[in-house]
Structures are given as structure tokens and as C-alpha cells.
C-alpha positions as a Markdown table, in Angstrom:
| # | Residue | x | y | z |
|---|---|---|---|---|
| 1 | Unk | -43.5 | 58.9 | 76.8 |
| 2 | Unk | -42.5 | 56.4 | 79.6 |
| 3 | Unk | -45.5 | 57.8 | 81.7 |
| 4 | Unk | -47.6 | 56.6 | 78.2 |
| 5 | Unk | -46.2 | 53.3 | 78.4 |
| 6 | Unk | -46.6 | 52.9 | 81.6 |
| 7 | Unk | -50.1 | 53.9 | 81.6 |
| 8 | Unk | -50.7 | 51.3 | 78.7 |
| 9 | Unk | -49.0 | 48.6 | 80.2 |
| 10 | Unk | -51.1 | 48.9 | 83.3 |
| 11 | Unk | -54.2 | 48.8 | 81.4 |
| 12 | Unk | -53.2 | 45.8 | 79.1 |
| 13 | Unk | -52.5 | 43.7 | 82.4 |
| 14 | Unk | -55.5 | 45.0 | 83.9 |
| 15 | Unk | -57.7 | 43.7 | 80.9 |
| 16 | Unk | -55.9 | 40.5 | 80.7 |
| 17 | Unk | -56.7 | 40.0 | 84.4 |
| 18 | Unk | -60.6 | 41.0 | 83.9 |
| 19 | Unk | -60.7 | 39.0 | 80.8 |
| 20 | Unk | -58.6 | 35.6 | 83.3 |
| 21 | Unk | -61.2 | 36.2 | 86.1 |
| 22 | Unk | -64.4 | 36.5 | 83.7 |
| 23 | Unk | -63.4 | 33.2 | 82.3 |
| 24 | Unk | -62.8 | 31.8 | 86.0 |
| 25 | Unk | -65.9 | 32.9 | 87.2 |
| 26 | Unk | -68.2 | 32.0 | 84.3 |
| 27 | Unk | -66.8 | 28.3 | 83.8 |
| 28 | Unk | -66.3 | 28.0 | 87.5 |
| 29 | Unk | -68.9 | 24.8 | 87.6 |
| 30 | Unk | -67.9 | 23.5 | 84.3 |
| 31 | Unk | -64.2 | 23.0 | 83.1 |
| 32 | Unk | -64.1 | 23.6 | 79.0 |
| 33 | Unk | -60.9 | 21.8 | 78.8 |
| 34 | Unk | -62.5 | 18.5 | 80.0 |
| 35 | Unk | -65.7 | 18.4 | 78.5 |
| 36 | Unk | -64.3 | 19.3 | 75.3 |
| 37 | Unk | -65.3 | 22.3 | 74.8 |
| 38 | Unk | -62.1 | 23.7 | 74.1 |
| 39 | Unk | -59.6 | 22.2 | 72.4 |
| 40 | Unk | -56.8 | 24.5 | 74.7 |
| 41 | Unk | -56.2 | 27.2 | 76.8 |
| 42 | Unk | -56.2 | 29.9 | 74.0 |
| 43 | Unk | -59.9 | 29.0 | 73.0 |
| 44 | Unk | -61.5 | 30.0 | 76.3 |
| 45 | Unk | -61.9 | 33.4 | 75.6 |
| 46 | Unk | -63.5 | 33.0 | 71.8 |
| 47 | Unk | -65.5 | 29.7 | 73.8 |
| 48 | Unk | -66.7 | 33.0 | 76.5 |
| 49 | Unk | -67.9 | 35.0 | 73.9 |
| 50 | Unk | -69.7 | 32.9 | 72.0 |
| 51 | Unk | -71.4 | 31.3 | 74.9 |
| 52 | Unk | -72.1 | 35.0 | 76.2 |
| 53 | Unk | -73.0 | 36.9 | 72.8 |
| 54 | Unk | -73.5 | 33.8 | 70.4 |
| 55 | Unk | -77.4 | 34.9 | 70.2 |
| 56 | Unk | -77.0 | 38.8 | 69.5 |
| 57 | Unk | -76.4 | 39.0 | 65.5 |
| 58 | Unk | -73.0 | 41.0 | 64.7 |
| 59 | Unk | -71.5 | 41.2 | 68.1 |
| 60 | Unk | -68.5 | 37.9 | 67.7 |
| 61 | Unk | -68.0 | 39.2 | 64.3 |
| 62 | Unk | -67.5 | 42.4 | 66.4 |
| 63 | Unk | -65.1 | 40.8 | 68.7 |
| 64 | Unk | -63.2 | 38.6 | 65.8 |
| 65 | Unk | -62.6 | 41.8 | 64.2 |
| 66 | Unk | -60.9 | 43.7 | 67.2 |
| 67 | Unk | -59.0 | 40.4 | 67.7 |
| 68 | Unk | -57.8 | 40.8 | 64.0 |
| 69 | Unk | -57.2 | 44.5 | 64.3 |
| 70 | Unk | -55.3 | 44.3 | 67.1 |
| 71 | Unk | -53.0 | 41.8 | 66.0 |
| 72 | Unk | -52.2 | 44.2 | 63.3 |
């Protein structure tokens, strides 16, 4: 079991990381925070996929819904 949770902790961190340098790299020109894009730090993600999959039809509802069924 502690193997498990090691396992999963390692690739929670590792996502969160990805996820941090994704954002980094794609707004790296262009702060959200300033221009008012995002109204705080915890909108940067939703603000990345919307900017990256706004146009395909089903794909944030996609992501909105993992968001929700993780948090469960």
C-alpha cells in the first residue's frame, strides 16, 4: 500500500509540475494576471484550456467534467 501511495503521490506532483510549466511556457510573452485575463492564480489553467481547446466542440466540457469528478 505505501508503495501505491507513493507511486500516486509522485505522479500527482509530476502532473502539477507539467500542468505549472505548460502554463509558464504558453503565457511566457503575455502575463494573464496583468492584462486581465485572469482574475487569479487559480484561473490560469481553465484560461490554458480554453485558449488551447476553446475551438474543438466538447473537449472543456471534457476537462470541466474531470475537474468535477475529481473533486468528488
Amino acid at each position: 500500500a505505501l508503495w501505491g501511495f507513493i507511486f500516486g503521490a509522485l505522479a500527482l506532483i509530476g502532473v502539477c509540475g507539467y500542468s505549472g510549466m505548460l502554463i509558464y511556457a504558453w503565457y511566457h510573452d503575455c502575463d494573464p494576471l496583468t492584462t486581465k485575463l485572469a482574475g487569479a492564480k487559480d484561473q490560469l489553467l481553465p484560461l490554458l484550456v480554453m485558449d488551447i481547446l476553446g475551438d474543438y466542440p466538447g473537449l472543456p466540457g471534457l476537462f470541466v467534467a474531470g475537474v468535477f469528478s475529481a473533486a468528488l
